[in-house]
Backbone as CSV, one residue per row, in Angstrom:
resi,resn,N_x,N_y,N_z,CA_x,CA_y,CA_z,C_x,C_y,C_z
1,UNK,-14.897,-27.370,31.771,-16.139,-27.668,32.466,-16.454,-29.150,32.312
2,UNK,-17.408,-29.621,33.525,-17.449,-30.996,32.953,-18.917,-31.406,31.779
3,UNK,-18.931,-32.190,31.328,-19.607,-32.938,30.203,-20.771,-33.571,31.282
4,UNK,-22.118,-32.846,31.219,-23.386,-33.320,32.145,-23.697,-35.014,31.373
5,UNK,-22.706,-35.713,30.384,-22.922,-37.109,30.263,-22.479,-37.937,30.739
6,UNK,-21.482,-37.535,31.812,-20.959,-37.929,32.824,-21.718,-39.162,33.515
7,UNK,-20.693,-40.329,34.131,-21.306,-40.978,35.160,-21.841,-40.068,36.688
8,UNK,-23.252,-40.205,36.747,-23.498,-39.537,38.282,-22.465,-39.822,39.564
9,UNK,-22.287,-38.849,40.110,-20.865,-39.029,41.110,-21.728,-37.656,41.793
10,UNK,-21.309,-38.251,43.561,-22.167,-37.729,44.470,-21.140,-38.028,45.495
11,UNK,-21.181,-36.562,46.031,-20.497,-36.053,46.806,-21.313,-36.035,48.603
12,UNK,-20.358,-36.754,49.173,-21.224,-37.228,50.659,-20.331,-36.406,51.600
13,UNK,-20.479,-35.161,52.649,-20.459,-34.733,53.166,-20.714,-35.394,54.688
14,UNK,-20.232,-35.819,55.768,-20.245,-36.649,57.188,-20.179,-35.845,57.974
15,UNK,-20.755,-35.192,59.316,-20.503,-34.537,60.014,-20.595,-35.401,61.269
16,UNK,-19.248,-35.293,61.986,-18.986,-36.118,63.454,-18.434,-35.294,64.416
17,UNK,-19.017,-35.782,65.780,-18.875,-35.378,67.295,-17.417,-35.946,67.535
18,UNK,-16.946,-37.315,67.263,-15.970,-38.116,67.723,-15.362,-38.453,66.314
19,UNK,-14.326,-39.246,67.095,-13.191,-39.728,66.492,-13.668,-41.110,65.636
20,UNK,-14.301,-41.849,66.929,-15.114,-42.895,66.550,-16.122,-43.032,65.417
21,UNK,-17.122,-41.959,65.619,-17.879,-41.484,64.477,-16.958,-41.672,63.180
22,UNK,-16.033,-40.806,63.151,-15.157,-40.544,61.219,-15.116,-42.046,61.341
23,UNK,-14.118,-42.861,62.447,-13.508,-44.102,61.902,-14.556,-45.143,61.559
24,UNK,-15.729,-45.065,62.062,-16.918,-45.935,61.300,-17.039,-45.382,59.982
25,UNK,-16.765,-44.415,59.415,-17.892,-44.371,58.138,-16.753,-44.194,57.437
26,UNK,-15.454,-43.964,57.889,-14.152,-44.241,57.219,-14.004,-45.740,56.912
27,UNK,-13.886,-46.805,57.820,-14.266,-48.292,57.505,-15.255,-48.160,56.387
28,UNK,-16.553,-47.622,56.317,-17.415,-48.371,55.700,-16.786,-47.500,54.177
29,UNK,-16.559,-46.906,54.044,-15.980,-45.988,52.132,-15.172,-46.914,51.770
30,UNK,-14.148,-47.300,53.035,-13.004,-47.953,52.460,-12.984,-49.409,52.119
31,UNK,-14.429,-50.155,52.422,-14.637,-51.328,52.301,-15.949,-51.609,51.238
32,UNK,-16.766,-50.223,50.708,-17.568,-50.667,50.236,-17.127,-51.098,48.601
33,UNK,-17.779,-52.149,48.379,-17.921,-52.823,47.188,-18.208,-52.504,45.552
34,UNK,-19.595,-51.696,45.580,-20.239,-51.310,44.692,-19.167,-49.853,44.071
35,UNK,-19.145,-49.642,42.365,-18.174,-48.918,42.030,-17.473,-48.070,42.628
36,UNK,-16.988,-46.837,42.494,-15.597,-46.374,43.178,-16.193,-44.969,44.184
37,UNK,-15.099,-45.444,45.248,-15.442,-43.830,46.314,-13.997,-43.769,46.742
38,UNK,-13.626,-42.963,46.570,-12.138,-42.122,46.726,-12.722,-40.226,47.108
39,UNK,-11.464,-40.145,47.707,-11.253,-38.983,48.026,-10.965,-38.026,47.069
40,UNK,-11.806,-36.549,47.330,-11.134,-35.487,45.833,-9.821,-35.174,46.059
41,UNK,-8.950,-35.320,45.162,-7.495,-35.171,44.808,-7.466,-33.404,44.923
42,UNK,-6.538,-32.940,45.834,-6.253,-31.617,45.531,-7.313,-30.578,46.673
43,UNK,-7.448,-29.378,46.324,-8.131,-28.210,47.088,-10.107,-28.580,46.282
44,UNK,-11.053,-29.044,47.732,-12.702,-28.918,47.566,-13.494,-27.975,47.978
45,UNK,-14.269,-27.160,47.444,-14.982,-26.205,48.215,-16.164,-26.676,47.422
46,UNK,-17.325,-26.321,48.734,-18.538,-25.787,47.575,-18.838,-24.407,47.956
47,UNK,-19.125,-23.950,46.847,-19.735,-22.673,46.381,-21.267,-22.532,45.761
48,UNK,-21.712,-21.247,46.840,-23.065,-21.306,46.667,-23.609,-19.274,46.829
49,UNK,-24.299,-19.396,45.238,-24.684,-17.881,45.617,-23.340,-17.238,45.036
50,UNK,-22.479,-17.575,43.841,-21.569,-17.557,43.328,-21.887,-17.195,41.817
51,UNK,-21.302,-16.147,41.344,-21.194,-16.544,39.546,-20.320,-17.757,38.916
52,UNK,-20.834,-18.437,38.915,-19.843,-19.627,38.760,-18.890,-19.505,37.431
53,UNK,-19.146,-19.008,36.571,-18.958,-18.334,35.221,-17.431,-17.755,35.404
54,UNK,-18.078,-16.361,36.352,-16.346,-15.485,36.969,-15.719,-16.632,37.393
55,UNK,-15.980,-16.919,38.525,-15.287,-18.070,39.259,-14.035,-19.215,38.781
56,UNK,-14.956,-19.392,37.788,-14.156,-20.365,36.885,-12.996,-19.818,35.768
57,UNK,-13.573,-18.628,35.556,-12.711,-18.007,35.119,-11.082,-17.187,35.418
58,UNK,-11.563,-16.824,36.736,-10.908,-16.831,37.798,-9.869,-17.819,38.329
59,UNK,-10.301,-18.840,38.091,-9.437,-19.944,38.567,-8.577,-20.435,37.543
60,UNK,-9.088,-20.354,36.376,-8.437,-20.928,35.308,-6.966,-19.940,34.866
61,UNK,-7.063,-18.812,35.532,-5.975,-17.943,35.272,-5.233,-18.028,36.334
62,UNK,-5.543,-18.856,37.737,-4.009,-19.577,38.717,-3.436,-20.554,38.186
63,UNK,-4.171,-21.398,36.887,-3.608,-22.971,37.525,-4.494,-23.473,36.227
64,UNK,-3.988,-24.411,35.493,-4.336,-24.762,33.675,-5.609,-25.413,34.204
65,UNK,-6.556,-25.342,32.861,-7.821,-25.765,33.035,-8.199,-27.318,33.230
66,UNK,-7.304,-28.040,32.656,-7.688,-29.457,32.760,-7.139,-29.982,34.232
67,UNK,-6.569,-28.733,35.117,-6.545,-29.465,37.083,-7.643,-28.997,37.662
68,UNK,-8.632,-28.813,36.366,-10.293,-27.798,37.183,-10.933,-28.968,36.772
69,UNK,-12.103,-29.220,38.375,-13.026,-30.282,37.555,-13.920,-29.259,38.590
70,UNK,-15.848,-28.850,37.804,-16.418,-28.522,38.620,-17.889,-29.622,38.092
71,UNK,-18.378,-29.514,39.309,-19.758,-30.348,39.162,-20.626,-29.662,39.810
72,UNK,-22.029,-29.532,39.057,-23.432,-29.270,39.738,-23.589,-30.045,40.880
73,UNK,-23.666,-29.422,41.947,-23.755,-30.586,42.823,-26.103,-29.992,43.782
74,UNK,-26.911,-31.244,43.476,-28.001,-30.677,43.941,-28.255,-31.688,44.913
75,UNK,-29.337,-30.923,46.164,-29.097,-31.999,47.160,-30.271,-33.310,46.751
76,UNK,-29.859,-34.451,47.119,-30.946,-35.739,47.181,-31.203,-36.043,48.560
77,UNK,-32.906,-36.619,48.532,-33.264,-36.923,49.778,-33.323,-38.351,49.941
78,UNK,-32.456,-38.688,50.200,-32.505,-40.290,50.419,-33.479,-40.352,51.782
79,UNK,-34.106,-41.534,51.991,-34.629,-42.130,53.385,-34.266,-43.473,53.082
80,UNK,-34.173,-43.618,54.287,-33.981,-45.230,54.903,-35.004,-45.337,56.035
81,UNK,-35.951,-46.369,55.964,-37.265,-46.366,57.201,-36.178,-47.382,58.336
82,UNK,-36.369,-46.711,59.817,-35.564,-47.876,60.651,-36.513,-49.005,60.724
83,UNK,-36.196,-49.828,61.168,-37.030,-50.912,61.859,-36.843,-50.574,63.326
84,UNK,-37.989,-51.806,63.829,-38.068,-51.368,65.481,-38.570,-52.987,65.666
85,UNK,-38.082,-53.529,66.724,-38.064,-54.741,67.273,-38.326,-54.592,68.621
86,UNK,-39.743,-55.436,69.250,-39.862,-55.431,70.499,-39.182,-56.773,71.338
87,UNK,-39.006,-56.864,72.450,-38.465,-58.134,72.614,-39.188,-58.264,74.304
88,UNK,-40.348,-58.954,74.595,-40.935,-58.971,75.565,-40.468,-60.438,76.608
89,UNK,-40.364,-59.837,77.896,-40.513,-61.138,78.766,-40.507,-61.049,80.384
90,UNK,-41.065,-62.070,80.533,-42.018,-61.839,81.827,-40.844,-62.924,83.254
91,UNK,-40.373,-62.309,84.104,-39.118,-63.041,84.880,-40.003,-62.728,86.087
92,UNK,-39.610,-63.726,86.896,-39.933,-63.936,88.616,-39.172,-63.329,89.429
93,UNK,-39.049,-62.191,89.183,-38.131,-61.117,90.010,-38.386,-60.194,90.870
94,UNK,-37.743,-59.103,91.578,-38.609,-57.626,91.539,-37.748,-56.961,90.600
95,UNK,-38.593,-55.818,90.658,-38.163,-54.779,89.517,-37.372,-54.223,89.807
96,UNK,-36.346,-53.766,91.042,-35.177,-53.766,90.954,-34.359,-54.288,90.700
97,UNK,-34.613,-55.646,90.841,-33.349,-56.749,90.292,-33.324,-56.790,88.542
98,UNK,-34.604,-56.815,88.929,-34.779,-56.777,87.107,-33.626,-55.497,86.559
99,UNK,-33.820,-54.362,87.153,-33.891,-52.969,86.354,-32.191,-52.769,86.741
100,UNK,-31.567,-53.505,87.780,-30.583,-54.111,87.854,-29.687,-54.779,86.688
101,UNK,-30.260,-55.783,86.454,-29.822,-56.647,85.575,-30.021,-56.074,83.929
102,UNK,-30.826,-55.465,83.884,-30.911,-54.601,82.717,-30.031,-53.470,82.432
103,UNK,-29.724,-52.677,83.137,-28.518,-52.114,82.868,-27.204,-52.583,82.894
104,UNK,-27.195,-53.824,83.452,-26.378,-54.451,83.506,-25.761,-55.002,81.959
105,UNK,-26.889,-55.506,81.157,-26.500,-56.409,79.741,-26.822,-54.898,79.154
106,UNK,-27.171,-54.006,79.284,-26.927,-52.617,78.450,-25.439,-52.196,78.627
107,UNK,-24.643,-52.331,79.881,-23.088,-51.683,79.878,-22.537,-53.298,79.517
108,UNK,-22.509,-53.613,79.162,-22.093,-55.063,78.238,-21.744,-55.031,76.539
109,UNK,-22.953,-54.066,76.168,-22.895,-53.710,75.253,-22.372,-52.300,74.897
110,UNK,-21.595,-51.467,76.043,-21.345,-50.470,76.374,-22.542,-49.540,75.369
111,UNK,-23.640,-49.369,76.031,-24.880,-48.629,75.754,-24.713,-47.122,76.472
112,UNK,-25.141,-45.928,75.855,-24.775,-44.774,75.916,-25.991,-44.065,76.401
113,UNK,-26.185,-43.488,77.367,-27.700,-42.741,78.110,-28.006,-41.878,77.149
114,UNK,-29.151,-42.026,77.092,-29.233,-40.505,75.794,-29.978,-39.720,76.666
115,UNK,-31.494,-40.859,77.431,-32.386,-39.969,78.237,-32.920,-40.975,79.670
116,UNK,-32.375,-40.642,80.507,-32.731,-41.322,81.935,-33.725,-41.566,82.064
117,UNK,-34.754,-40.720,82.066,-36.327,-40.126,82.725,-37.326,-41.180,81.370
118,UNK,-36.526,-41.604,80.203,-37.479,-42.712,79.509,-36.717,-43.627,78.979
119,UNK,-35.435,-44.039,79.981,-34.775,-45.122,79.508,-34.557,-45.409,78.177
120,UNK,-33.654,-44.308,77.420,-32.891,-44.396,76.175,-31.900,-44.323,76.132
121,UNK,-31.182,-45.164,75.193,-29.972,-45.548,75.114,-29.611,-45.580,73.255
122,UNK,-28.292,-45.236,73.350,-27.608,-45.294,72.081,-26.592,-46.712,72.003
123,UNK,-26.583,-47.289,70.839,-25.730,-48.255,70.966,-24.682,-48.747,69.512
124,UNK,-23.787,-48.920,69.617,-23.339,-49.007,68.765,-22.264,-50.368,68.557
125,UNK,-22.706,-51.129,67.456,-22.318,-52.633,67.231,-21.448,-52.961,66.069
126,UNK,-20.927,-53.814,65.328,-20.362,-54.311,64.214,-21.370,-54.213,62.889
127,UNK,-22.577,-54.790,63.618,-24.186,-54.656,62.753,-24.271,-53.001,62.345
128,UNK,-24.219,-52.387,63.154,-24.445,-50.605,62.928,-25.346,-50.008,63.950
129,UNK,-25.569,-48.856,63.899,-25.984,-48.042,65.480,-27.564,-48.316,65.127
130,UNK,-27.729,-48.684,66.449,-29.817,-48.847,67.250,-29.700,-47.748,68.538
131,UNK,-30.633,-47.516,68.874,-31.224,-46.435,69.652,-32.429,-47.776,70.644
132,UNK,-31.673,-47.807,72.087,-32.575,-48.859,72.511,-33.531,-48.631,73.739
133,UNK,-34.468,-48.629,74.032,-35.420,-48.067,75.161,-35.577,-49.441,76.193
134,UNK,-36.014,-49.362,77.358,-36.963,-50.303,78.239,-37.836,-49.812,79.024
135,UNK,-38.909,-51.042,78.978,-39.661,-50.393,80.318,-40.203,-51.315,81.086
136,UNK,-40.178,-51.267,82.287,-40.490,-52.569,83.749,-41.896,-52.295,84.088
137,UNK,-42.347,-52.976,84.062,-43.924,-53.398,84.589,-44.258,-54.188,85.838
138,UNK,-44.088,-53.751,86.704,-44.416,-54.630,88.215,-46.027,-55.327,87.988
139,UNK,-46.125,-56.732,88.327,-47.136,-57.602,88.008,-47.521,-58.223,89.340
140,UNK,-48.757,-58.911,89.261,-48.969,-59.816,90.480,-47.842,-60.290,91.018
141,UNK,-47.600,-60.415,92.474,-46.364,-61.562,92.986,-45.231,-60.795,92.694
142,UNK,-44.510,-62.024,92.573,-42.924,-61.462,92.049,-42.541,-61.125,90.843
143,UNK,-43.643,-60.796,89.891,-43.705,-61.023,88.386,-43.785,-59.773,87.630
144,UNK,-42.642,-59.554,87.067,-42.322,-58.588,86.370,-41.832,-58.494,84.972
145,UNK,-42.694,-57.742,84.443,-42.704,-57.687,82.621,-41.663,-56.878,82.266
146,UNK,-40.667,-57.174,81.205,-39.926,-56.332,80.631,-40.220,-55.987,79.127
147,UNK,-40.179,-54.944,78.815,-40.258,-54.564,76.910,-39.026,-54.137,76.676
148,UNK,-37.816,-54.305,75.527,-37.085,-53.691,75.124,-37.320,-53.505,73.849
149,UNK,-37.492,-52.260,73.387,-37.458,-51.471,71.987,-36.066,-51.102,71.530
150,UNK,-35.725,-52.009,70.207,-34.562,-51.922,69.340,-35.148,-51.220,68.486
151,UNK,-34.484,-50.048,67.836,-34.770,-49.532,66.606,-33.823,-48.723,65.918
152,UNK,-33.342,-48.936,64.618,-32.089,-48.617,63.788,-32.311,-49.680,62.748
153,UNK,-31.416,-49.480,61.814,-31.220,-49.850,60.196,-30.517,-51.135,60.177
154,UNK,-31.677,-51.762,59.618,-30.633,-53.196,59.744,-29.505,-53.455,59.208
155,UNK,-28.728,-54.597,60.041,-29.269,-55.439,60.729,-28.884,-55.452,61.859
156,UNK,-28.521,-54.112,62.493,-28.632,-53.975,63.938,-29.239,-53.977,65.029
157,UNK,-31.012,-54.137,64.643,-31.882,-54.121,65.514,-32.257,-55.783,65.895
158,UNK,-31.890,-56.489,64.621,-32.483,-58.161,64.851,-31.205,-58.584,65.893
159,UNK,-29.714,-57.732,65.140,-28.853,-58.494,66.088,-28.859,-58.404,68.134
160,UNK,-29.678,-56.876,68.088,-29.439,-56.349,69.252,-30.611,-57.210,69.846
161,UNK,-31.988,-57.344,69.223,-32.818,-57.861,70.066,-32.418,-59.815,70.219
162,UNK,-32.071,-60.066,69.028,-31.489,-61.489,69.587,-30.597,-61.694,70.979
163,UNK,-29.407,-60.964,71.043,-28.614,-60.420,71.886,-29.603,-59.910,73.317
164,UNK,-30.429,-59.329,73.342,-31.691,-59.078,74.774,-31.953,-60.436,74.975
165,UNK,-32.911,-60.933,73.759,-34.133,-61.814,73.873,-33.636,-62.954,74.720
166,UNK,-32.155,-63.365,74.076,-31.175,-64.342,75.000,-30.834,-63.992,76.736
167,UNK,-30.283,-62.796,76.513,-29.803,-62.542,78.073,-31.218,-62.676,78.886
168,UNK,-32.348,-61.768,78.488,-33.557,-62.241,79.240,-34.267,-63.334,79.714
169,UNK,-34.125,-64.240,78.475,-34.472,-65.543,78.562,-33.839,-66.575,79.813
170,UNK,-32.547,-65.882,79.710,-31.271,-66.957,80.310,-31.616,-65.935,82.376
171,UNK,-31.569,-65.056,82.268,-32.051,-64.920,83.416,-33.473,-65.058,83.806
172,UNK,-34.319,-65.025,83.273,-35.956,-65.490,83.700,-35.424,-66.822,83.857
173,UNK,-34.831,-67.821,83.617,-34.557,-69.119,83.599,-34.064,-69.344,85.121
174,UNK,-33.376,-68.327,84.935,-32.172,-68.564,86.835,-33.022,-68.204,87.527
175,UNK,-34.130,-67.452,87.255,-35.069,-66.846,88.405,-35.748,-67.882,89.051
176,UNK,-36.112,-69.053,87.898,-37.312,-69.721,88.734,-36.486,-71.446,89.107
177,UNK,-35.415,-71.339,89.396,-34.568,-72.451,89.792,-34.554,-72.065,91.110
């Protein structure tokens, strides 16, 4: 059995849709810094609602006791708060061109529809995944307001709204030439 004086060692469980998904969080195990994350050597289960007692006992009569390692494993609630970054600006356009050009620097960033009907988007960068919204405001004249809402764990949201704040800027610029 193991010795509860043990260094804490925590077992992270990933559940992914894609391929893409594993190979991000495969990069990030295999690059992180801070002490050791390796893979369990050999056959992992967890067991729950078990005599752990039999169990172990059980096991120890396939296969010698010191290739048994078991650990209490209880769940922790980590949080991480996202951030959210607005990035506002006002271009001499109409709002089609605008709403145009906005999806436009969204498939640039190959941005993923999550929801049409309130302009959400998934995105995923080098920085790490933001969840990005817009919304067009038709104004006096030709003058049309844009909001884009970045929000995710930094520092993907400063990079994504820098990345807007620019493309917006640089076309409100061409607008009024």
């Amino acid at each position: 059995m193991v010795d509860d004086n043990e260094t804490e060692r925590y077992l992270y469980t990933i559940q992914y849709d894609e391929e893409a998904e594993r190979k991000r969080v495969e990069y990030l195990f295999n690059n992180w810094e801070d002490g050791e994350i390796k893979s369990p050597n050999g056959l992992s289960r967890m067991a729950e609602g078990t005599d752990n007692e039999e169990l172990y006992e059980q096991l120890v009569t396939k296969i010698p006791e010191e290739q048994i390692e078991v650990y209490r494993l209880q769940p922790t609630q980590l949080e991480v708060d996202p951030d959210t970054i607005t990035v506002e600006q006002k271009i001499a356009a109409s709002v089609d061109a605008v709403e145009t050009f906005i999806e436009y620097i969204l498939s640039k960033k190959k941005a993923v529809l999550q929801s049409g009907a309130r302009n959400e988007y998934e995105m995923y960068t080098k920085k790490g995944r933001a969840e990005v919204s817009y919304d067009i405001q038709q104004r006096k004249g030709n003058q049309t307001n844009v909001t884009i809402k970045v929000t995710g764990i930094p520092p993907s949201p400063g990079f994504l709204a820098d990345f807007f704040r620019t493309e917006l800027q640089d076309y409100a610029a061409s607008q009024t030439k």
